[in-house]
C-alpha positions in Angstrom: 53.5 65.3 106.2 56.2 67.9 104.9 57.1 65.6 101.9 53.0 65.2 101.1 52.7 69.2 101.4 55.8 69.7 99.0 54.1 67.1 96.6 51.1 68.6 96.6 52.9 72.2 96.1 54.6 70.9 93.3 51.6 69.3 91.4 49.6 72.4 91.9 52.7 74.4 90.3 54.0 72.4 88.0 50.7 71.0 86.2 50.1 74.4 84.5 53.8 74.6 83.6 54.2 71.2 82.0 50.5 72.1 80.3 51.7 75.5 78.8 55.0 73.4 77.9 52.7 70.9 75.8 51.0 73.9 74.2 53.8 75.3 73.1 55.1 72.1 71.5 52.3 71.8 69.7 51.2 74.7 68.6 52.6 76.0 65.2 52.0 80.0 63.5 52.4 78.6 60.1 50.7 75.0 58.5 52.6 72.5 57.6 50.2 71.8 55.1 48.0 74.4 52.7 46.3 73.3 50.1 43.3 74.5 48.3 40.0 71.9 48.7 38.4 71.2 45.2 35.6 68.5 44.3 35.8 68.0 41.1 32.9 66.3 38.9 34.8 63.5 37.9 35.1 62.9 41.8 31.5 62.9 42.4 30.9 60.9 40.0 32.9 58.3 41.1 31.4 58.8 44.8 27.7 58.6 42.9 28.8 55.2 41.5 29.9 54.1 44.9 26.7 55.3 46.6 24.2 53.5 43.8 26.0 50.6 44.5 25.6 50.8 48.3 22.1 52.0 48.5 21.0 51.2 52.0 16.9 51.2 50.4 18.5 48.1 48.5 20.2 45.9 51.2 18.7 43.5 54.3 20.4 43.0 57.5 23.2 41.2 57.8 24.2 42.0 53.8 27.6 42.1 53.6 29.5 44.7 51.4 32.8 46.0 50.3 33.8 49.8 48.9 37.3 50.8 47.3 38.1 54.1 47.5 41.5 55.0 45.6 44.0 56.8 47.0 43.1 60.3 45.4 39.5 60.4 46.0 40.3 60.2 49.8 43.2 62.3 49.9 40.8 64.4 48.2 37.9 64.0 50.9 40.1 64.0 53.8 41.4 67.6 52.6 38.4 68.6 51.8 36.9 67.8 55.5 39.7 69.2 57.0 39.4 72.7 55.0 35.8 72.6 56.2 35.6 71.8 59.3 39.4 72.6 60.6 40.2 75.4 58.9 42.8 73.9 57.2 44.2 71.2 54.9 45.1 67.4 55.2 46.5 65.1 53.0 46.7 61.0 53.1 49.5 59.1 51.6 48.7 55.2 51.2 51.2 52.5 51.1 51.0 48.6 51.4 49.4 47.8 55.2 48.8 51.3 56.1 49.0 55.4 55.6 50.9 58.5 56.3 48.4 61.5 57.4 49.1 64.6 57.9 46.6 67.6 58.5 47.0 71.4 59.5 44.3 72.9 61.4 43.5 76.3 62.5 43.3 76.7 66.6 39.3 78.1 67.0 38.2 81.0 69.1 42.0 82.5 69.5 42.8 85.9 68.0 45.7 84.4 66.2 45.9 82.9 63.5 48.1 79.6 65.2 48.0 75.8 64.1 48.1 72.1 65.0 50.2 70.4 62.8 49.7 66.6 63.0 51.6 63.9 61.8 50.3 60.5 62.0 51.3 56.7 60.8 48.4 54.5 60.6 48.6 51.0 60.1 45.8 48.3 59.4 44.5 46.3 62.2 41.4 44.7 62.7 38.7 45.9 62.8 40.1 49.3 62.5 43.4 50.6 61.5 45.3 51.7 64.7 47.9 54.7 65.0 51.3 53.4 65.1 53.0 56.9 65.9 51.6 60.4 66.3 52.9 63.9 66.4 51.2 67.0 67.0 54.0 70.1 66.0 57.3 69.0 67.8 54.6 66.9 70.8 54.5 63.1 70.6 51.8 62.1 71.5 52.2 58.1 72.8 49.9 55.6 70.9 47.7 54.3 73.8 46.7 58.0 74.6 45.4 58.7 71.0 43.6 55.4 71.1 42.2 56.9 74.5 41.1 59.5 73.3 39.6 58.2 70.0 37.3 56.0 71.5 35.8 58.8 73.9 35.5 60.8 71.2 31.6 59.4 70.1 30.7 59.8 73.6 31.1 63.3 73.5 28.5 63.3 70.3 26.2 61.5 72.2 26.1 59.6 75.6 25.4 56.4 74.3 27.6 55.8 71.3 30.8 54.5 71.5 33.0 52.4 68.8 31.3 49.4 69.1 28.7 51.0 67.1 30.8 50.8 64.4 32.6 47.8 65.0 29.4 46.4 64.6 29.2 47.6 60.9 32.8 48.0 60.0 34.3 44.4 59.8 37.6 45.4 57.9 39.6 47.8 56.4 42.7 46.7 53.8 45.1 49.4 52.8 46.9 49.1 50.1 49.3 51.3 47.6 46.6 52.9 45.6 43.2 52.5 47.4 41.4 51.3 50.7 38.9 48.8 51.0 36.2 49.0 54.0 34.3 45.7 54.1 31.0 46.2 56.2 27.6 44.7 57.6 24.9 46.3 57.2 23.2 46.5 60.3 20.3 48.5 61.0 20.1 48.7 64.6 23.5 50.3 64.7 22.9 52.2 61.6 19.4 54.3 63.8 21.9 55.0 66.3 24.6 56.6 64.2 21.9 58.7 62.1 20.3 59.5 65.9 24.2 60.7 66.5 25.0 62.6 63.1 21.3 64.0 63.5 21.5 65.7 67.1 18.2 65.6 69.9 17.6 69.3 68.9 18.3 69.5 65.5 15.8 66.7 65.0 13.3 68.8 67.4 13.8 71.7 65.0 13.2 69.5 61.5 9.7 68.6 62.8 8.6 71.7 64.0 9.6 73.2 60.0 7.7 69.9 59.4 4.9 71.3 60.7 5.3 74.7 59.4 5.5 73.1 55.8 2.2 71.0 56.3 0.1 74.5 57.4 1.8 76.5 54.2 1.4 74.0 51.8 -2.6 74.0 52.7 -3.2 77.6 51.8 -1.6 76.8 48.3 -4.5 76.1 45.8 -2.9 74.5 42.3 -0.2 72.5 41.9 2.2 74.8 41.0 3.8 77.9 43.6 6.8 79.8 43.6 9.7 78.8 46.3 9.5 82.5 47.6 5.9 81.9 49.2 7.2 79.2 51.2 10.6 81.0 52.1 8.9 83.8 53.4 6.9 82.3 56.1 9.4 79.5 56.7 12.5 82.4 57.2 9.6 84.2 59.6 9.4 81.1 61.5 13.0 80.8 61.8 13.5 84.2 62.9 10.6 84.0 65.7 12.4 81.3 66.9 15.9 82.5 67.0 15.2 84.9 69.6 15.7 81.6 72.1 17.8 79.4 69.4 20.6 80.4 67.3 20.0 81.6 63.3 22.1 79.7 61.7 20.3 76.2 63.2 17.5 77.7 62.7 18.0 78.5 58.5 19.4 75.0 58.1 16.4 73.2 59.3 14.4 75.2 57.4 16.3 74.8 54.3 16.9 71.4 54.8 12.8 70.6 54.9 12.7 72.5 51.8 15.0 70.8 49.6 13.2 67.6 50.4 10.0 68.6 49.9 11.1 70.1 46.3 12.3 67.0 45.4 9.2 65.7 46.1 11.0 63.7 48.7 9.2 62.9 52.5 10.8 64.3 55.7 11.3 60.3 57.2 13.7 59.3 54.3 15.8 62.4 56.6 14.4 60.9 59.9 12.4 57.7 60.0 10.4 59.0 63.2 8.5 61.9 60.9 6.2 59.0 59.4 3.5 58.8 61.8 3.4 63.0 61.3 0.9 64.5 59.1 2.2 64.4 55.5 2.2 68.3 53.0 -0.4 69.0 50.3 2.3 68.1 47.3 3.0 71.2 44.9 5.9 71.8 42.4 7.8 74.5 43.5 9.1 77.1 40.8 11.8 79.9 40.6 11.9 82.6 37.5 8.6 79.9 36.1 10.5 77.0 36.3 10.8 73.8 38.4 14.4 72.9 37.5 15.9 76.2 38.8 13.8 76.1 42.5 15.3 72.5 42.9 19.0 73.4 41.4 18.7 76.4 44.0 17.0 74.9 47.0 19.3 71.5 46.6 22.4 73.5 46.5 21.5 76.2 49.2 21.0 72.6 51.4 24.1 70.9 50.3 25.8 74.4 51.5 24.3 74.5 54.6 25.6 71.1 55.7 28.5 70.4 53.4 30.0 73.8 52.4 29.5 75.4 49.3 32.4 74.0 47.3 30.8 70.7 47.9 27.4 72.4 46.5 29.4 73.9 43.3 30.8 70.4 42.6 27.3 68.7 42.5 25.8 71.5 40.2 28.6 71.4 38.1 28.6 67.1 37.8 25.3 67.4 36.5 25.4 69.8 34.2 28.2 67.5 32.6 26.0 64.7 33.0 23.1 66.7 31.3 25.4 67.5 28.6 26.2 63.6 27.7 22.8 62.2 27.1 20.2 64.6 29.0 18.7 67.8 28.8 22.2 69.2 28.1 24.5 71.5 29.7 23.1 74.8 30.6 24.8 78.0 32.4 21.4 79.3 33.6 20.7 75.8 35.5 24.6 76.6 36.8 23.7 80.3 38.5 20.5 78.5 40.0 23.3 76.2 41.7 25.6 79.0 42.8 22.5 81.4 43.5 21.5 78.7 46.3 25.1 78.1 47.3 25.4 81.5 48.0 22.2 81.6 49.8 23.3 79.1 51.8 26.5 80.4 52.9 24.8 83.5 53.9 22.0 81.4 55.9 24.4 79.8 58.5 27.1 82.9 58.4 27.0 84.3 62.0 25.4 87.5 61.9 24.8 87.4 58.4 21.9 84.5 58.9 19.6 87.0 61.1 20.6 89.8 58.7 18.7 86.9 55.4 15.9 86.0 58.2 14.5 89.9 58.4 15.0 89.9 54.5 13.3 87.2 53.7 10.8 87.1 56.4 9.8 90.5 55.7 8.9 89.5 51.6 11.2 89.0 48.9 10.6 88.5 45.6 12.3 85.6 42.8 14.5 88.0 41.4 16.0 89.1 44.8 17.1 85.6 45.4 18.4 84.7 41.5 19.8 86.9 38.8 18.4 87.1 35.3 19.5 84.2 33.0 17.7 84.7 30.1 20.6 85.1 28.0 22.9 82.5 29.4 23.2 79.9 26.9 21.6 75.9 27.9 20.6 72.8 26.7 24.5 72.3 25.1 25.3 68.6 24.3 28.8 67.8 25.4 30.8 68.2 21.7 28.5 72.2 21.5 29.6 72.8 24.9 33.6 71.8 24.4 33.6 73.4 21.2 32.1 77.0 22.2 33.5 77.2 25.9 36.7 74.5 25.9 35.1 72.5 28.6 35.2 72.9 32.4 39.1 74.3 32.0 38.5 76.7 29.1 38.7 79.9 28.8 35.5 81.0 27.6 33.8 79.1 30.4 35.8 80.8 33.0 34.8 84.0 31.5 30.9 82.8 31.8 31.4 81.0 35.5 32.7 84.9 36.3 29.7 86.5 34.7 27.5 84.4 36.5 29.4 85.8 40.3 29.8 88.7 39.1 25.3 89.1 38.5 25.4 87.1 41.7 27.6 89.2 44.0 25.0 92.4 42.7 22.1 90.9 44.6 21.4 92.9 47.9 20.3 90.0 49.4 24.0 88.7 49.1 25.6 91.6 50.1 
């Protein structure tokens, strides 16, 4: 009984001990990695290609495909992600039959600025790559505990997902020197489970009751065409009512979201599949400053920010512009402060206190030119050899002095402040 008390003692004791010993192991004051996160257009436009060929509206079940990534573009994603959503950087180094990853992230919710500096080897395996060897600071972390704890991960997103549910899509991944290619099944089943997991119970609860709000505003509208402001004002008044028993920034992303697809002229089921038995909006074409190109450029960007980060926003309103330039309407800096004019309004919309501080702005009435600068005079409609030959392309100077103008009229806007 003495030896079972003195166990007992010990375990009580020396749990916390050997705990705050892991901690320390792991836990780093400096990354190991820092590196800035850019998109660059030539990068979406290689992830365009890849998503126009895998357009899920074009495959049946059971259709069998298989994407290459090279090794850049996903070094570039993965360091993106992490800067997003770790507050910090990553990078991925591929060689034959597997990967070296490594990733820096800040610890949340401490006063300090401290970090978790992983290290792992990944190696391919069917029908996943497995991780051979892990290291979190100076901690190793044994094999068949990070496979443990990767596969309980999903449940934690929602009760019934686990990896199966994409096993059953993801039949193999092949690493090799300078890309990796992820062979999958399409499989729609699986496929309404994993949207019903990236798409959470509540977040789909608030896009229908925006739904709602969007079917009641766009009745009052006579005419097809109305400015974005009179259907951000009594959207932001919505989201602020309901904010007292939800959280803002939830609140501004559902409404922003519903927005963006309804300027594109989109339906709310091509976002969830469930909202097609709901009533469907009176269709008008929103404008900003008289024009339907800017409420779009700003909306779709203020959307992308609001769920992908606003470098990831910048990077799409910058890829078409260069596309524009090469055979469309041409490049234009006036569509480009539409983009960053939304980014920013985006940011602001899911910024802590900041996103209550936008809801009693915009609730209370704003008009076009609180939510976009004047653009008059910025020059447009460039094809590609005007647009390299007065501002040196993307990297110029000149163009660096006009991206800085447009920030500059930006960053004046009260609303922004």
């Amino acid at each position: 009984m003495r030896l079972l008390f003195k166990l007992i003692f010990l375990l009580i004791f020396a749990t916390p001990l050997l705990l705050g010993g892991a901690a320390f192991l792991a836990v780093d004051t400096q990354p190991a990695i820092n590196r800035a996160a850019e998109v660059t257009p030539s990068s979406m436009e290689r992830a365009k290609r890849i998503l126009d060929q895998n357009d899920p509206r074009k495959l049946k079940s059971g259709a069998r495909r298989t994407v290459t990534v090279n090794a850049g573009d996903l070094d570039l994603a993965a360091n993106y992600l992490a800067h997003q959503y770790g507050g910090g950087s990553a990078r991925v180094e591929l060689h034959s039959g597997g990967a070296l990853v490594g990733a820096s992230l800040k610890v949340p919710l401490v006063p300090v600025s401290l970090y978790l500096n992983v290290n792992a080897t990944v190696v391919e395996q069917l029908p996943l790559p497995a991780i051979e060897r892990l290291r979190v600071g100076k901690l190793p972390i044994p094999s068949w505990l990070a496979h443990y704890v990767i596969a309980k991960v999903p449940a934690l997103v929602r009760a019934d997902l686990d990896l199966s549910t994409v096993t059953q899509i993801i039949q193999n991944v092949t690493i090799k020197e300078r890309n990796v290619a992820l062979t999958y099944e399409w499989q729609e089943g699986a496929l309404k489970t994993l949207r019903a997991a990236i798409v959470p119970a509540k977040d789909q609860e608030r896009i229908a009751i925006y739904q709602e709000r969007l079917v009641s505003v766009a009745q009052k509208h006579h005419g097809k065409k109305v400015s974005l402001v009179d259907f951000l004002i009594p959207f932001f008044q919505l989201a602020k009512e309901r904010s007292a028993q939800s959280d803002a920034p939830s609140e501004n992303r559902a409404a922003i979201l519903v927005l963006a697809v309804y300027a594109n002229g989109k339906s709310s089921d091509q976002i969830l599949p469930e909202m097609k038995s709901r009533p469907k909006p009176v269709q008008h074409e929103l404008l900003l400053s008289q024009r339907d190109d800017f409420a779009k450029h700003f909306i779709v960007s203020a959307a992308l920010a609001v769920s992908a980060g606003s470098p990831l926003s910048d990077a799409v309103g910058l890829f078409k512009e260069i596309s524009d330039s090469r055979g469309g309407s041409g490049f234009s800096f006036n569509d480009i402060a539409a983009d960053r004019a939304g980014s920013r309004f985006g940011e602001v919309a899911t910024n802590g206190t900041a996103a209550k501080k936008l809801q009693s702005a915009v609730g209370a009435g704003v008009k076009e030119s609180d939510l976009m600068p004047a653009t008059a005079d910025l020059p447009e409609f460039m094809a590609e050899a005007e647009f390299k030959r007065r501002f040196g392309g993307v990297d110029g100077a000149e163009y660096k002095k006009m991206m800085a103008e447009i920030e500059r009229r930006i960053a004046a806007l009260p609303l922004y402040r």
